[in-house]
C-alpha positions in Angstrom: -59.8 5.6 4.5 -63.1 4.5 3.1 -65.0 6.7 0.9 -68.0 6.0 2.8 -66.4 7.3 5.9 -65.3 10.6 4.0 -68.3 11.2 2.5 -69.8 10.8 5.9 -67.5 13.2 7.7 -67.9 15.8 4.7 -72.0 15.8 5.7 -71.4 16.5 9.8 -72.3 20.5 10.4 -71.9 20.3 13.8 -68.2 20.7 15.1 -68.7 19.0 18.4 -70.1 15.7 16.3 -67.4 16.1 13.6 -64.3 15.8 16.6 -66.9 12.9 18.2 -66.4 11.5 15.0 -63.3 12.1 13.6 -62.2 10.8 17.3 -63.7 7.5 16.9 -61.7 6.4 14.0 -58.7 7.1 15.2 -56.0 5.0 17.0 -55.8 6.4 20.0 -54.9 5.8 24.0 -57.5 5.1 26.4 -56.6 8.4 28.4 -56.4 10.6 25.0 -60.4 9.5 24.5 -60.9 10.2 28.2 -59.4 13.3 27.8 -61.3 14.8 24.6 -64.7 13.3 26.3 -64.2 15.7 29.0 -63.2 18.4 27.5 -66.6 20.7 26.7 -65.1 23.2 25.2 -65.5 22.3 21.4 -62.8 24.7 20.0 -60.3 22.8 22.2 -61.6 20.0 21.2 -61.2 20.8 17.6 -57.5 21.8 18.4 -56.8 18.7 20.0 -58.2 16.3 17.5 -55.9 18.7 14.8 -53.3 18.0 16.7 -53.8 14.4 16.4 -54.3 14.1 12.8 -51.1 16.1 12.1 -48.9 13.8 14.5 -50.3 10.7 12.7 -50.2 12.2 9.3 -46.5 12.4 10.0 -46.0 9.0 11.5 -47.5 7.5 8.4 -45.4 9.6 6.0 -42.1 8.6 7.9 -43.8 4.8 7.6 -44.3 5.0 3.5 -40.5 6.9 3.8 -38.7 3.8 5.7 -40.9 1.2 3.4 -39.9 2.7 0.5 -36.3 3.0 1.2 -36.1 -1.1 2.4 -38.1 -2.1 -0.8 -35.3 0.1 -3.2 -32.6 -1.8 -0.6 -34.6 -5.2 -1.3 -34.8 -4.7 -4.8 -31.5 -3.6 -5.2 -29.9 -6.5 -3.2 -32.6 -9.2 -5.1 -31.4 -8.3 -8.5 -28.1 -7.8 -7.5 -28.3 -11.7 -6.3 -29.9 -12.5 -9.6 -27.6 -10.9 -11.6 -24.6 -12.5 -9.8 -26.3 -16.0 -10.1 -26.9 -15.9 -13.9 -23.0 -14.6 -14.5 -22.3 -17.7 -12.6 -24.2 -19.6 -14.5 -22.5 -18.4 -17.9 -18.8 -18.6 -16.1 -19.8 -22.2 -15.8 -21.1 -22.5 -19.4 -17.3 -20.9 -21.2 -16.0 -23.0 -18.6 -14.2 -19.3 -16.7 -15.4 -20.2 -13.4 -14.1 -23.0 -12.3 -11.9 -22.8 -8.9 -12.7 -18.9 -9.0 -14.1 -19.1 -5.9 -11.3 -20.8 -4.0 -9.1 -18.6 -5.5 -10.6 -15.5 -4.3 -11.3 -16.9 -1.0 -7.1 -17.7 -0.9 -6.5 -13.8 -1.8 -8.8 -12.6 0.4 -6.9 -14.8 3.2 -3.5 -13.6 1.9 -4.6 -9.8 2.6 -5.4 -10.9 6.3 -2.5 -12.5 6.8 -0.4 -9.5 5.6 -0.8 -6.9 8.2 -0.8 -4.1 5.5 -1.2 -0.5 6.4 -5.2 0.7 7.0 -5.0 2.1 3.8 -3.5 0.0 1.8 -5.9 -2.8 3.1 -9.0 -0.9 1.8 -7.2 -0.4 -1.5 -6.2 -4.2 -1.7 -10.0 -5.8 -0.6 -11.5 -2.9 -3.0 -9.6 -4.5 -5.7 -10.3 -7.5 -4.8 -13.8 -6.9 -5.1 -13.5 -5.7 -8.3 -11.8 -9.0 -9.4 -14.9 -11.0 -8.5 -16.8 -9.1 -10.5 -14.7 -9.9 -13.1 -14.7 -13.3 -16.2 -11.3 -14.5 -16.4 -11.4 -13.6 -19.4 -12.0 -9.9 -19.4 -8.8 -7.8 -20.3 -8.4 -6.2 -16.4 -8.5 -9.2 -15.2 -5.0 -10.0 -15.6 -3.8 -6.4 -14.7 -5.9 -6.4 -11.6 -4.6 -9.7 -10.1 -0.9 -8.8 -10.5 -1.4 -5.0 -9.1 -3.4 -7.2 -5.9 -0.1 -9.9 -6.1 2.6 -6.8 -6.0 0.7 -5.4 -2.6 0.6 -9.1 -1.1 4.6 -9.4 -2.3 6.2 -6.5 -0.9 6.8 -6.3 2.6 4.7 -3.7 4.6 5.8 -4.7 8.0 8.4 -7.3 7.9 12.2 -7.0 8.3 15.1 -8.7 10.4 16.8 -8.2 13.2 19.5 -5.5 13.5 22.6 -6.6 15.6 25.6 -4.7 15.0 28.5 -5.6 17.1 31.7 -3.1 16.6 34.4 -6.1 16.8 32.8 -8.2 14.9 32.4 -5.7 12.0 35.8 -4.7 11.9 36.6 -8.7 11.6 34.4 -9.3 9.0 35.7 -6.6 6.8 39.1 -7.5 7.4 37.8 -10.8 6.3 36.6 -9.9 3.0 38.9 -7.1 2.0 42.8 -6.8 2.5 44.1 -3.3 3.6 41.5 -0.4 2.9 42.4 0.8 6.6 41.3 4.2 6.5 37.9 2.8 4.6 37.6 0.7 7.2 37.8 2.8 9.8 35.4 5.3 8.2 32.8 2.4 7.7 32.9 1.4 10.8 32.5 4.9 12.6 29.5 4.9 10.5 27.8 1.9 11.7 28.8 3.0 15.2 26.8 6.3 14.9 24.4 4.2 13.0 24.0 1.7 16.4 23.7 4.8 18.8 20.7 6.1 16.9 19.4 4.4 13.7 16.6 7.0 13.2 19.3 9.4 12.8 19.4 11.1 9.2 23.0 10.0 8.1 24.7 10.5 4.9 24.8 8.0 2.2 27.9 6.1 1.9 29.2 6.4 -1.8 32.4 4.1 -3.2 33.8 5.9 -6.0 36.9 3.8 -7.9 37.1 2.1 -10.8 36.1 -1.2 -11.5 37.3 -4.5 -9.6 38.4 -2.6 -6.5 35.7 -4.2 -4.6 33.3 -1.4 -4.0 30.0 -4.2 -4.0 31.1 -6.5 -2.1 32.1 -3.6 0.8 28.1 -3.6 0.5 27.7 -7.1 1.2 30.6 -7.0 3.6 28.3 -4.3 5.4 25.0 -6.1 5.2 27.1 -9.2 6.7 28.2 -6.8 9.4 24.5 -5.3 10.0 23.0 -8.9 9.7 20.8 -7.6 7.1 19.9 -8.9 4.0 21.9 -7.3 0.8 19.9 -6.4 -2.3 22.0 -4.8 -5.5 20.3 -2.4 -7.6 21.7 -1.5 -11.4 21.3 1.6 -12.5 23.8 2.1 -15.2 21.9 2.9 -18.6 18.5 3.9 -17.0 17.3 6.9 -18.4 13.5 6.3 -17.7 11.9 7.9 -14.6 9.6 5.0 -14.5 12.4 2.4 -13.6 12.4 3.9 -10.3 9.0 5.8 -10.0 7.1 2.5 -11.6 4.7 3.0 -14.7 1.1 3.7 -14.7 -1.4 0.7 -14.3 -3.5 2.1 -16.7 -0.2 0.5 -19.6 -0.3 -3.6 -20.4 2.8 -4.6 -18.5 3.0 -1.7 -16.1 5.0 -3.0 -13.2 6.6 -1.1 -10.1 10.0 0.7 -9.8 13.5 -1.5 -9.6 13.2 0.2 -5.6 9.9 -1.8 -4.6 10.4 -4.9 -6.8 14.0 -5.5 -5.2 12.3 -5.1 -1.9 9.9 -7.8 -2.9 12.5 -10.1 -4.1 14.6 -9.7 -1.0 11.4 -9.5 1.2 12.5 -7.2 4.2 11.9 -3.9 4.5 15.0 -3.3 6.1 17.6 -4.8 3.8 21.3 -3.2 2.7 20.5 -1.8 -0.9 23.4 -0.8 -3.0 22.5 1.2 -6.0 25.3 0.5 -8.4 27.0 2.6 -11.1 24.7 6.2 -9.9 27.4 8.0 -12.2 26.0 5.7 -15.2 22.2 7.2 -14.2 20.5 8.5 -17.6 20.3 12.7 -17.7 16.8 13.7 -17.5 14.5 14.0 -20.9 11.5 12.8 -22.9 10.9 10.4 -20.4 11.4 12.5 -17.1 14.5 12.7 -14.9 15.5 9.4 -13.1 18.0 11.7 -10.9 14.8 13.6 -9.1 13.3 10.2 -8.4 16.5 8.9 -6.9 16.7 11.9 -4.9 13.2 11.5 -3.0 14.5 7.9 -2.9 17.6 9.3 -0.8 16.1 11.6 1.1 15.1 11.0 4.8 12.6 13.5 4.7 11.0 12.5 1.6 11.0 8.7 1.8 9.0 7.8 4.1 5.9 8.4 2.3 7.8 7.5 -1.1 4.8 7.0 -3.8 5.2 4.6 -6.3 3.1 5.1 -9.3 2.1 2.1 -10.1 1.5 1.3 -6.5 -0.1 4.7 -5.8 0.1 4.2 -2.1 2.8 5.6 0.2 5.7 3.0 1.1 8.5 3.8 4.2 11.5 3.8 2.6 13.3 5.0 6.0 14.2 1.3 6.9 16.5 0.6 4.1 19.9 1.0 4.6 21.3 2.3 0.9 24.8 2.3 -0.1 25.9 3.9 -3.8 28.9 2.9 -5.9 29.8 5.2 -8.9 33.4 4.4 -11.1 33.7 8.9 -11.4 32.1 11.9 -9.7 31.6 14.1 -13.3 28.8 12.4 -14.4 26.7 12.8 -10.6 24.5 15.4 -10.7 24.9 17.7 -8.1 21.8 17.1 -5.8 22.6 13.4 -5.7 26.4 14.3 -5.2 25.5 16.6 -2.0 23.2 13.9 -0.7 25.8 11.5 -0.3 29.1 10.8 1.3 32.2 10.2 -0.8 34.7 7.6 -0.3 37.5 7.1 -3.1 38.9 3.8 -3.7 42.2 3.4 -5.7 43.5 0.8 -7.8 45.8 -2.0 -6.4 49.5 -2.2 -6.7 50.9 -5.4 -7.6 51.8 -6.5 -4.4 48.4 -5.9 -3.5 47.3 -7.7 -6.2 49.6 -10.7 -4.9 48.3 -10.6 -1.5 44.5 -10.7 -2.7 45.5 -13.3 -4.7 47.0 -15.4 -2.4 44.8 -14.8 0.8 41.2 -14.4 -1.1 41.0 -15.4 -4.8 43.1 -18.9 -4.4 41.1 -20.4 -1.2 38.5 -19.3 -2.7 39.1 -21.2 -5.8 40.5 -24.4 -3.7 37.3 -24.7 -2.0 34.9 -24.4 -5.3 37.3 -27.2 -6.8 36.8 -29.3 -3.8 33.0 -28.9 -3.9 32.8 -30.0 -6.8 
């Protein structure tokens, strides 16, 4: 307002001129000046014209409100552009930006094309981000690319086709293995109840015998049987929770557990897993108790939402299929022992040995001589 006007409104005594006035210079309808005109009664009048001031007193704080909020925004968003354009600028003078862009544009791409989980998206495009903020050269840099390239690798939704046909199973263990009836039998029963209701929370199958009885390839025999992939997991000598829990991110060369980085190498999230040698499985210590993590691993009601640490995100363990081979029960610990289903294998005679010899290990050999 002018301070001509104010000092003129400070002079009028009158209160019938001061709401003539004060009316005047206001932005007002037609029918709102109609309406104070006729009114004679100058108190109302006052009251109205109050009225008016405080309504457009308020419209013009809300207006200064909403301007300054888009100016911060504007600012914000302007120096933000600046800022962005001068770290391209030095990127281009070390010579660290070249092909960034492309390169984050292919990621970004690769985390549509994944069908991940809702949360695990946010997590991977807020990482993402993060990495174009980045130089190449910056220390995360590395670590953040390769924790973005382990969620792209494993696989979130894909897996194969199930088919599991009763006759054909027996035939391809009889195939692969000479006698082993009553193994046979048992394995089978268990794919049956498996093919009746896969969601069903079934023991896991454990071969216990010593070595070179052919406990890993009954796995493979299985996964043939399943058409499933098969994926073998070593556990003998670990005695680090981290080799099945993964390590933090926040250590250089963190990676995840040998669980999720066999299911990336095998990529299906439905494969035959045989965890080899459990009874070789390090006792618990200084670096936490590998037999606990295995046992979430096992468990139907716990793997489902299994949380690797390096990962930090739940992954559904419930589609793997996981088979356990130990040479003696002693060395089990008991949890792991209860969770699972015991099947002995014993040693061969020598006629056995003969008869593996003759109807397995010789063609075998015949055929590798031949290919060559």
């Amino acid at each position: 307002m002018p301070q001509e006007l104010a000092q003129a409104i400070a002079h009028v005594e009158q209160p019938g001129a001061l709401a003539d006035l004060i009316a005047n210079f206001l932005d007002l309808k037609a029918e709102e000046r109609q309406h104070i005109l006729e009114n004679l009664d100058v108190r109302s009048r006052l009251e109205q014209i109050s009225q008016f001031l405080s309504y457009r007193i308020e419209v013009l704080k809300l207006t200064h409100k909403i301007s300054e909020q888009t100016k911060e925004v504007m600012d914000r968003r302007q120096r933000e552009y600046f800022l962005r354009e001068q770290l391209k600028a030095i990127q281009q003078e070390l010579g660290e930006g070249e092909g960034g862009n492309g390169e984050m544009e292919a990621l970004g791409h690769a985390i549509d094309e994944a069908h991940l989980p809702v949360e695990v998206e946010v997590a991977a495009r807020r990482e993402l981000r993060r990495l174009q903020r980045m130089p190449e050269g910056a220390g995360e840099y590395g670590m953040v690319r390769s924790y973005i390239d382990t969620i792209l690798a494993l696989p979130w939704s894909k897996e194969t086709a199930e088919r599991i046909d009763i006759g054909e199973a027996r035939g391809i263990l009889d195939e692969d293995h000479y006698d082993l009836d009553k193994i046979k039998r048992r394995i089978l029963e268990h794919l049956a109840v498996h093919r009746l209701n896969s969601s069903g929370k079934s023991p896991i199958l454990c071969f216990v015998g010593p070595p070179g009885v052919g406990k890993t390839s009954l796995g493979q025999s299985i996964a043939r049987a399943m058409g499933r992939k098969f994926v073998r997991v070593s556990l003998g000598g670990v005695h680090d929770e981290a080799e099945i829990r993964g390590h933090r991110r926040t250590y250089i060369g963190a990676l995840p557990g040998n669980i999720l980085q066999s299911l990336g190498k095998v990529e299906v999230r439905n494969p035959v897993m045989l965890l080899d040698e459990i009874d070789k499985l390090g006792a618990g210590g200084f670096h936490g108790d590998p037999a606990a993590a295995l046992l979430e691993v096992l468990d139907p009601e716990q793997n489902r939402t299994f949380r690797d640490t390096y990962l930090a995100m739940p992954f559904d363990l419930s589609h793997v299929f996981f088979i356990a081979t130990a040479n003696v029960l002693d060395t089990i610990p008991g949890p792991l022992r209860d969770r699972m289903e015991i099947i002995a294998l014993s040693g061969y005679t020598e006629e056995d040995k003969m008869h593996i010899a003759s109807r397995y290990l010789l063609p075998r050999q015949r055929e590798a001589g031949s290919s060559r």
